[in-house]
N, C-alpha and C positions, 0 to 999 in steps of 0.2 A: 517465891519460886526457888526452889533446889537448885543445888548446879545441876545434879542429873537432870530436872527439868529443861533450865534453860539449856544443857547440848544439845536435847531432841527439838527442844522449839527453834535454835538457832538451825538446824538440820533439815528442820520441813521447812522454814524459811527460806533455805539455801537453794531447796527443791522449788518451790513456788516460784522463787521469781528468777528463778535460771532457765525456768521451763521454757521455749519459744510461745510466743505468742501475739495479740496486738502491740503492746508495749512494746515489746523485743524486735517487731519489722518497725514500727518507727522509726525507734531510735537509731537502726541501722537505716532505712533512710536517709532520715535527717545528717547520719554522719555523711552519705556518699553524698547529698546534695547541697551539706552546707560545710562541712568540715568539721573536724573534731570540738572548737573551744564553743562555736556559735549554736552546733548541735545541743550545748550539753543544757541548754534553758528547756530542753524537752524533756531530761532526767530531772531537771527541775521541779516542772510540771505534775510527775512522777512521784516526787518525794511530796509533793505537798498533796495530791490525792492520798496516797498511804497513811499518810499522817491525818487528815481528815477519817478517813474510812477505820481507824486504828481506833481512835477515839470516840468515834460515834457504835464502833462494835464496842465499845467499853461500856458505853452509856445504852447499848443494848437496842440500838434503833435501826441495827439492821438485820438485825432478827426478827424486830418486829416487820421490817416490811418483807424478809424471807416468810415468814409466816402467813400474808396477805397473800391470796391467789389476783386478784385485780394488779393489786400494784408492783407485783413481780411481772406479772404477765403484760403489764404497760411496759415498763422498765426492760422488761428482755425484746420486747419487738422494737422499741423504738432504737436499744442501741443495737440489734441485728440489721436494722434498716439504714444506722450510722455506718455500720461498718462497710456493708454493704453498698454503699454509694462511694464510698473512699474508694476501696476497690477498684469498681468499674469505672470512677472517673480515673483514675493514676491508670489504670489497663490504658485507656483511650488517651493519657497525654505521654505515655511513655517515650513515644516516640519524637515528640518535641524536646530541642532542645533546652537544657536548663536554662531559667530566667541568669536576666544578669543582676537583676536586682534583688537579692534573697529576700525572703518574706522578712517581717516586720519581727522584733523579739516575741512581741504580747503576740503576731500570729503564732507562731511557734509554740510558742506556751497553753495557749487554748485549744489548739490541734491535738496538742500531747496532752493535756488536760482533759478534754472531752474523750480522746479513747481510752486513757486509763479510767475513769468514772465506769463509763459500759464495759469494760475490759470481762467477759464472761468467765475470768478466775475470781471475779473480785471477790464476789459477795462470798462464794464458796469457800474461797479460801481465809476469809479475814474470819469467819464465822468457825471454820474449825479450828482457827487457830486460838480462839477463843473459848471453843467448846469442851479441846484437848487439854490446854496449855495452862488456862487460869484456873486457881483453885479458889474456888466459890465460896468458902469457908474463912476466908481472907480478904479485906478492904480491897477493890481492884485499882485503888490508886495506888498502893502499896506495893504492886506486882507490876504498876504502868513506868516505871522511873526503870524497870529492866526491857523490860518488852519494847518499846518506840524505840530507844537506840539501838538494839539488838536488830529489829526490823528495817529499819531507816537506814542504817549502816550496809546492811548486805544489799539492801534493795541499792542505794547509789551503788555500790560497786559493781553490780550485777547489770545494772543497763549503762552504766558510764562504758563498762566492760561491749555490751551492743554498739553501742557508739562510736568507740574505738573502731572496733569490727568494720561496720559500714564506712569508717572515711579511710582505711585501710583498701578495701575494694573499690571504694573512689577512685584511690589513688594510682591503684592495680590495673582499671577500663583498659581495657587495650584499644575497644574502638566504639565506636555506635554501636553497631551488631550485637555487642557481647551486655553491653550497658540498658541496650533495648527490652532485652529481653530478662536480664536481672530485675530492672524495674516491671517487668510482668509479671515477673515468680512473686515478688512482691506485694503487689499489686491484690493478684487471687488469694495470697495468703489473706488477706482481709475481708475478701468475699466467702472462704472459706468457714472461717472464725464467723463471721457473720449470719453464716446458713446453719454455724453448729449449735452457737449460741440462740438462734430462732428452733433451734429443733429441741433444746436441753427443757430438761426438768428441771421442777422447785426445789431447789437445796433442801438437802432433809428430806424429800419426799420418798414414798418408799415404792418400788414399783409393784 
């Protein structure tokens, strides 16, 4: 890869995972509910989905399931229906207060784990970044020793940077009222992503 290559790919990378989205109301979440350093095993989470899904778009097998109408089409209702239930269940607990006992690390990490996997940028985005970015004329191991830390690097900063954010307005609640109803905006954001992601097309498809 060129330098001029990698500034645009570091550039749509920049874009992709600054965008708000399911990752990004997680981790801000997780910061108002558990605080900054306990939060950040969700950014964990995070990093090891990218890096999974980085590697398997290398090895070309998620374009082969972008290509499958069945198993896109499993794969997008089941996590529209994940997200979807996150949602409405946080709607419905908003108003109870925070446990005292914070969930478990390994909860935490599978929570953040399981929405990044369905996250409705994923496939889209890991795919043109591959589609744009690699030059197919060239060993793609060759090209992988720039791209995973280029990716991996912006993505930790970019949701450590969510995380911050959320234990930030943690710490900001002025009272119930205001914290109630943050955890609602919330909340819908996930049932939104949820009903957008059940409504999207097959990457690549053309209308």
């Amino acid at each position: 890869m060129s330098l001029e290559g990698w500034i645009i790919f570091a550039l749509f990378w920049v874009v992709f995972v600054t965008t708000p989205g399911p990752n990004a109301v997680n981790c801000i979440q997780n910061g108002m509910r558990l605080g900054f350093r306990r939060a950040l095993i969700g950014v964990l989470a995070i990093l090891t989905q990218a890096t999974a899904f980085l590697l398997l778009s290398a090895f070309g097998i998620t374009g082969l399931i972008a290509a499958s109408p069945t198993a896109f089409l499993v794969a997008k209702y089941l996590g529209a229906a994940f997200l979807i239930y996150l949602g409405v269940r946080g709607w419905m607990r908003a108003g109870e207060p925070i446990p005292d006992a914070p969930p478990s690390g390994q909860g935490i990490y599978l929570r953040a784990l399981a929405i990044a996997t369905i996250n409705p940028k994923s496939v889209a985005g890991y795919l043109a970044a591959f589609s744009q970015f690699v030059q197919p004329d060239r060993p793609i191991w060759d090209q992988m020793w720039l791209i995973l830390p280029t990716a991996l690097t912006i993505t930790a900063v970019s949701y450590t940077g969510f995380t911050a954010l959320g234990a930030g307005l943690g710490r900001m609640a002025l009272g119930a009222v205001a914290n109630l109803w943050f955890r609602r905006v919330m909340s819908a954001c996930f049932v939104v992503y949820g009903v957008l992601l059940g409504a999207s097309g097959q990457p690549g498809a053309r209308a």
